[in-house]
N, C-alpha and C positions, 0 to 999 in steps of 0.2 A: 679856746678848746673846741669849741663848735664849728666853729669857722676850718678848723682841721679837718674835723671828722666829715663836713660835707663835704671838701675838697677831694677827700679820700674814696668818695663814693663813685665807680667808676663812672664816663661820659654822662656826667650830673650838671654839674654847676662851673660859669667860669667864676673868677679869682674876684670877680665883681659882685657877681650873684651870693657868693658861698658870705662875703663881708657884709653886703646887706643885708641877709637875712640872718649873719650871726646879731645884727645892731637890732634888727626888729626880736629876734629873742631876749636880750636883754631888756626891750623894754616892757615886753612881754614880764617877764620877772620883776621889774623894778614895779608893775603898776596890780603885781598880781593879788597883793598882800590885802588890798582894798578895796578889788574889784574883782577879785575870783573869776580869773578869766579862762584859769585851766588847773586841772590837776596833775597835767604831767610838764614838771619842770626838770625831770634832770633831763642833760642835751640829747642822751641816746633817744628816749621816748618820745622827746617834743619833736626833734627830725622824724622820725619812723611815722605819728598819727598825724601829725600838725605839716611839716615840711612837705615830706612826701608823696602822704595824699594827695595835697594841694596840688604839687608836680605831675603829679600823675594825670590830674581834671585837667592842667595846662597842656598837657601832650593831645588831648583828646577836642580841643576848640577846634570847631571848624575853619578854614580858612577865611567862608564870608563874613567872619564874625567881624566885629569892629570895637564891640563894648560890652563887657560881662558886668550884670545887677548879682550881687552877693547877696540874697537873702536872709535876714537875722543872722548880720554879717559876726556879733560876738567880738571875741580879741582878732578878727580879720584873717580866719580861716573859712573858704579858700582863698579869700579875694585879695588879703596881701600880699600872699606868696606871689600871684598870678601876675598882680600887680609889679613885683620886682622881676620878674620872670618876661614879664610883652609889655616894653615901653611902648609898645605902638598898640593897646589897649587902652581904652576908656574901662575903667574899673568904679564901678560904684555901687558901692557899700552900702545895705538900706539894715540900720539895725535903730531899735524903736526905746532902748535902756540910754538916757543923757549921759549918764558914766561913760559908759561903753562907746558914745558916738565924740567923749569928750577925748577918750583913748585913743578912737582911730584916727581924727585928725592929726591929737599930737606926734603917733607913729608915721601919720604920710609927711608931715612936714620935717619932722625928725629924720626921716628918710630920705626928704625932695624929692617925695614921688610924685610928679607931677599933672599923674595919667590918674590920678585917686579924686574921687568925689564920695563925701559924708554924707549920707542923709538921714534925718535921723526921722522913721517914721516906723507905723508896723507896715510891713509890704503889703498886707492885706488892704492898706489905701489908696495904694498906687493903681491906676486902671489901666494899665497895660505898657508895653515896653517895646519899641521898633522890632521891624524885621530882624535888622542885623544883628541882633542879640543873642546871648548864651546867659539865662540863667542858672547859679548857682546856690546847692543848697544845701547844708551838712549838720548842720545843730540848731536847727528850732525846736519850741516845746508841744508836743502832741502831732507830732512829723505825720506821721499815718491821718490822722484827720484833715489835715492841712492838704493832701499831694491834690485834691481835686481845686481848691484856690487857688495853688501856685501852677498848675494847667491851666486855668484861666488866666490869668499873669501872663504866663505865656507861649501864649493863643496864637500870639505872633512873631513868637521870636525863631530864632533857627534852630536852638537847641536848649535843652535845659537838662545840667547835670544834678541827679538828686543821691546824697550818699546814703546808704542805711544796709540794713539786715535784708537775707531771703526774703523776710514776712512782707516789707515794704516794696519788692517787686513784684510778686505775688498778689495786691494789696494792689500797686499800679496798675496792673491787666484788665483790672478787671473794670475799670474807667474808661469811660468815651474819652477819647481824643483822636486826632489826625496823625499822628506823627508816629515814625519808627522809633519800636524802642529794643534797647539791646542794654545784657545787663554784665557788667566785667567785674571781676572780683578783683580786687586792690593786690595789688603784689606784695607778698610778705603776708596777708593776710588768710585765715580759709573760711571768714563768714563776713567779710564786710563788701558789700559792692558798691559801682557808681553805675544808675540805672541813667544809658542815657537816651536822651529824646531828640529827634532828630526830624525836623519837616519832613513832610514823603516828598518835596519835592526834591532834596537832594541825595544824590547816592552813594550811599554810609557805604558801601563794597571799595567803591573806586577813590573815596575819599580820605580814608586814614585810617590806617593800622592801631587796632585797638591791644595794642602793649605798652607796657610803662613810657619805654623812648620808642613812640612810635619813629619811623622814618622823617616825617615831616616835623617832627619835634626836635628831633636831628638836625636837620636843612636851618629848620630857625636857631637853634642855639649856636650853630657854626657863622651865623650868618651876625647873630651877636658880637660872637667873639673876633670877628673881623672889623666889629666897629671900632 
C-alpha cells in the first residue's frame, strides 16, 4: 500500500526508490512495538513527516558534498531516506541509544545499503567532520540548547541541515558562526522549517533552488532512473 501511494506522488520516487523505502517502513513497524521509534505509523503520516521531509533535505545537498553525518540519527530520519535516495552518498548515522543503533544496522543491511555507516555514539563526541560534509539534524532532545555544539561539529563541513520550529531559527541568528544561513519552510507544512547552513564560501544563489524538487534534484533522480 505504501509503495503505491509514493509512486503516486508526482515526479517523487522511481519504482526502486518507492520499494525500498516501503521495506524500510515495514521494518520501521515491525521494530516499533519495542523501541518506540515513532508515533506515526499509519502510511499517509509516516510518508508526509518521516518520507518527505527527508526528501525534501535530499533536494537541498550541495553538490560538493560527498557524505552526510545524521545526527541522533533515531529510527533513521533523515539519514535513511537519504541514504536510499544518493547511492553515491556516504551516510553515517551517529545515534548514542544501542537499540536504536542495533535497529539501523539491521535496516541498512536488510536494505543493502551499502553507502550506510552505524555509529553508535552521542555526536557531542565526535570532534569534527570533513569539508565535504552536510550534517544533518531533525529529533535530538533539548535541540535549541544543543544548535551551538552541532556548529562546532560543523565548523568544517559545507552545510548543515537543522529541522525545527520559527523559535529554532530565531534561536540560530543569534550564534557566532561563518556560514550563510537561510531558512525554508517544509512543504505541506506552515510552521516547520529546515534552517540551512551553508559555507560563505559557496554561492547558495547560483547553486540550488530552494524548492521541494529543486532542479538539480531533478537532474539526479533522472540520472538515477537511467541506471
Amino acid at each position: 500500500m505504501i509503495k503505491d501511494l509514493l509512486l503516486n506522488i508526482p515526479e517523487s520516487f522511481t519504482g526502486a526508490e518507492a520499494y525500498l523505502l516501503s521495506k524500510y517502513y515495514e521494518l520501521v513497524l515491525k521494530w516499533n512495538k519495542r523501541l518506540h521509534l515513532t508515533t506515526l505509523t499509519q502510511p499517509q503520516d509516516f510518508i508526509e513527516r518521516h518520507i518527505l521531509e527527508s526528501a525534501f533535505s535530499e533536494s537541498l545537498i550541495l553538490p560538493s558534498v560527498n557524505q552526510v553525518w545524521d545526527l541522533g540519527s533515531g529510527l533513521g530520519v533523515p539519514g535513511m531516506v537519504i541514504a536510499i535516495l544518493r547511492s553515491d552518498l556516504v551516510v553515517r548515522m551517529v545515534e548514542a541509544s544501542r537499540n536504536k543503533v542495533i535497529f539501523l544496522k539491521e535496516a541498512a543491511s536488510h536494505l543493502n545499503l551499502k553507502n550506510v555507516e552505524v555509529i553508535e555514539s552521542r555526536f557531542e563526541a565526535i570532534e569534527g567532520v570533513p569539508e565535504e560534509s552536510c550534517l544533518t539534524v531533525r529529533a535530538i532532545e533539548k535541540m535549541e540548547k544543543m544548535i551551538p555544539e552541532i556548529l562546532r561539529l560543523g565548523a568544517e563541513a559545507s552545510q548543515i541541515l537543522i529541522f525545527g520550529a520559527k523559535g529554532l531559527e530565531e534561536k540560530s541568528r543569534t550564534l557566532p558562526h561563518d556560514k550563510k544561513m537561510e531558512s525554508l519552510l517544509i512543504p505541506g507544512s506552515n510552521q516547520r522549517y529546515v534552517m540551512n547552513f551553508i559555507r560563505s564560501t559557496w554561492n547558495a544563489e547560483s547553486g540550488r533552488v530552494g524548492e521541494w524538487e529543486s532542479g538539480r534534484a531533478r537532474e539526479r533522480r533522472s540520472e538515477r532512473q537511467r541506471k
